[in-house]
PLY file of the C-alpha trace (Angstrom):
ply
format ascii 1.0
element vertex 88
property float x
property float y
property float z
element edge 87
property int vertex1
property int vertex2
end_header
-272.85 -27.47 -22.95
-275.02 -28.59 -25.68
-276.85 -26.05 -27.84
-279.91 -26.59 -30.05
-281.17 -24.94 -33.40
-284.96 -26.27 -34.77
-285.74 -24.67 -38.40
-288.28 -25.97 -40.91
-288.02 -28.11 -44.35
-289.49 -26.46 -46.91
-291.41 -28.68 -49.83
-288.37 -28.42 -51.99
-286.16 -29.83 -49.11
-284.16 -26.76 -48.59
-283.93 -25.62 -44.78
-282.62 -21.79 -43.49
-279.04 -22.77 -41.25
-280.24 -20.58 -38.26
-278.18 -17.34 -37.24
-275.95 -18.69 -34.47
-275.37 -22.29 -36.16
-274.05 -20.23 -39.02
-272.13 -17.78 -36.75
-270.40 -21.06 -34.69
-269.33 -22.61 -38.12
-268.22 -18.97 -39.47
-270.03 -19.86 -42.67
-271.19 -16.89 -44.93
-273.67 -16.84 -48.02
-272.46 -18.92 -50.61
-269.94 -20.67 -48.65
-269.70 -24.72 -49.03
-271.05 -27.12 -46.48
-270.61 -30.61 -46.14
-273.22 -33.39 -44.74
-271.49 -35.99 -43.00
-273.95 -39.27 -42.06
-272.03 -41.56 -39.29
-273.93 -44.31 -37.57
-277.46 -42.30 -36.94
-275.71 -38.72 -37.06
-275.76 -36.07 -39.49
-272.81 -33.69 -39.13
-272.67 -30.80 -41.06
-269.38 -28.74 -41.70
-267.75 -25.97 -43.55
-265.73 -27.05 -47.13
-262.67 -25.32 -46.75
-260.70 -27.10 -49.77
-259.37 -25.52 -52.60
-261.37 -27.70 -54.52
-264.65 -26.38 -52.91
-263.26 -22.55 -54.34
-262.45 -23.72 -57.56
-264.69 -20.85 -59.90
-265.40 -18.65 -57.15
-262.45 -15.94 -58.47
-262.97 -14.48 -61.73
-259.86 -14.08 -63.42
-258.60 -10.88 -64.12
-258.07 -11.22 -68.35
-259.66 -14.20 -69.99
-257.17 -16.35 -71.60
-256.28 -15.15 -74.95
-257.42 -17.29 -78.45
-254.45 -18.99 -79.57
-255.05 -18.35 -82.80
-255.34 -15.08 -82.36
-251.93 -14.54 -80.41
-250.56 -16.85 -83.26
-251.67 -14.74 -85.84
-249.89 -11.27 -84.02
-246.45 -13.80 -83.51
-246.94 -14.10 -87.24
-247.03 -10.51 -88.07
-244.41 -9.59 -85.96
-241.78 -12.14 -87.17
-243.09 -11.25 -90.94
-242.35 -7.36 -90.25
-239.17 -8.14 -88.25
-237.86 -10.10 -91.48
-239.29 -7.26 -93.92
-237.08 -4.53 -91.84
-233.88 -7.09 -91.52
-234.25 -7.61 -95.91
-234.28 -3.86 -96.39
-231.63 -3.32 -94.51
-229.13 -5.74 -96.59
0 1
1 2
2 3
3 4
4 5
5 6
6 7
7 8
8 9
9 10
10 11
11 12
12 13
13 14
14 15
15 16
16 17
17 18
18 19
19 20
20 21
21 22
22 23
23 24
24 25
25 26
26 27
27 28
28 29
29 30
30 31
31 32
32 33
33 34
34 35
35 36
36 37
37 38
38 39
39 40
40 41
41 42
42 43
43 44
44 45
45 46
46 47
47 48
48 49
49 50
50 51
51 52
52 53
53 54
54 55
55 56
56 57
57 58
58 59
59 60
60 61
61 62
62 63
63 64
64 65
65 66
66 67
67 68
68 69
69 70
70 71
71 72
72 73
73 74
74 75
75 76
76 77
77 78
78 79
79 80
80 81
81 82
82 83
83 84
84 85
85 86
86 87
């Protein structure tokens, strides 16, 4: 049985997905969609890819400066050899 949505194009081009269109996909807010045009058709489905994800987690540190953790290998090796010469 076919089923029919109708919504309206607003002047920027952006139209609302009604409720049970985005209910039968199982799309949320900011979920991806793709448009797929085939011979007169316009199919429209949820992204599901990692791809589509990608950025969507924030991680939970932000990767460290490498200089930074350079400069505290640095230290350490420099105290390490300090304690090994005064122990000679």
């Amino acid at each position: 049985m076919k089923k029919t949505a109708i919504t309206t194009l607003t002047q920027k081009g952006q139209a609302t997905i009604p409720k049970n269109v985005r209910k039968y996909l199982g799309i949320k807010p900011h979920d991806k969609i793709e448009f797929i045009i085939d011979r007169g058709r316009v199919m429209v489905k949820p992204v599901s890819t990692l791809e589509a994800n990608l950025g969507r987690v924030s991680p939970r540190n932000m990767p460290e400066h490498f200089s930074k953790v350079r400069e505290g290998f640095e230290e350490q090796v420099a105290l390490e050899r300090i304690k090994k010469d005064s122990n000679i």
